[in-house]
C-alpha positions in Angstrom: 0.0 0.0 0.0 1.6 3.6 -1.3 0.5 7.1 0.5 1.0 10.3 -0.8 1.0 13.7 0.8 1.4 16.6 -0.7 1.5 20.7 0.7 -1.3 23.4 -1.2 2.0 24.4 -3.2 1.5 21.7 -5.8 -2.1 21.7 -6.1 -2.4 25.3 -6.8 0.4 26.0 -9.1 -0.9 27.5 -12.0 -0.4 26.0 -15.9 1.4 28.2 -18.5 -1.0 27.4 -21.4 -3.9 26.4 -19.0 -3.6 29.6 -16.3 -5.5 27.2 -14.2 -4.1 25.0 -11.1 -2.3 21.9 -11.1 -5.3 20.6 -9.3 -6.0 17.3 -7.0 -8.1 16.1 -9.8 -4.2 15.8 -12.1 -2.3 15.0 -8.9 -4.8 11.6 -8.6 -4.8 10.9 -12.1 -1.0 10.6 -12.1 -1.1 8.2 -9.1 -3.7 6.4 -10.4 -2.0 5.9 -13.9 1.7 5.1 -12.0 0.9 3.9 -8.4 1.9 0.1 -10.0 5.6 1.7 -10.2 8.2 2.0 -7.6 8.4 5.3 -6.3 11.6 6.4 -7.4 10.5 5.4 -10.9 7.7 8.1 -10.1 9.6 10.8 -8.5 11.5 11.9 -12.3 8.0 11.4 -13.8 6.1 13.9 -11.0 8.6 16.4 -11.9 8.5 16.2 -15.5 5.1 16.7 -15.8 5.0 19.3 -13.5 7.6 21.1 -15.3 5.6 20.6 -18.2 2.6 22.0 -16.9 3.9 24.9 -15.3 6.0 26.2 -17.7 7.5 29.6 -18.0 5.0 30.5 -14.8 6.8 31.3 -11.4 6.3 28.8 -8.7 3.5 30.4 -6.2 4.6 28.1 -3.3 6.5 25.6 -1.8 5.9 22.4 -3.1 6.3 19.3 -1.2 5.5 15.6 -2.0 6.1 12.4 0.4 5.1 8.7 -0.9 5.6 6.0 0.9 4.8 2.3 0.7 4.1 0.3 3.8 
């Protein structure tokens, strides 16, 4: 079993092409496409994709993200 916590910094950082947040509703579908993989497979992918969403927008907060498997 795999949890995931993350801080408001992540879910409301905004999209370059989108200008709307990062969302829970994208942070869950990432889990639920890669929760089969081990978490340091996922950790580059996060990233990546939220690099890719936020683009050339400044980060608004702090963003921090704990998974763990138990």
């Amino acid at each position: 079993m795999k949890f995931y916590l993350t801080t408001d910094g992540l879910l409301d950082q905004v999209g370059n092409k989108t200008k709307f947040t990062f969302s829970k509703q994208r942070f869950k579908n990432f889990i639920s496409q890669h929760y089969n993989k081990p978490l340091s497979e996922q950790k580059p992918l996060l990233i990546q994709m939220l690099e890719d969403y936020q683009g050339n927008e400044i980060q608004r907060d702090d963003i921090t993200i704990i998974g763990f498997a138990v």
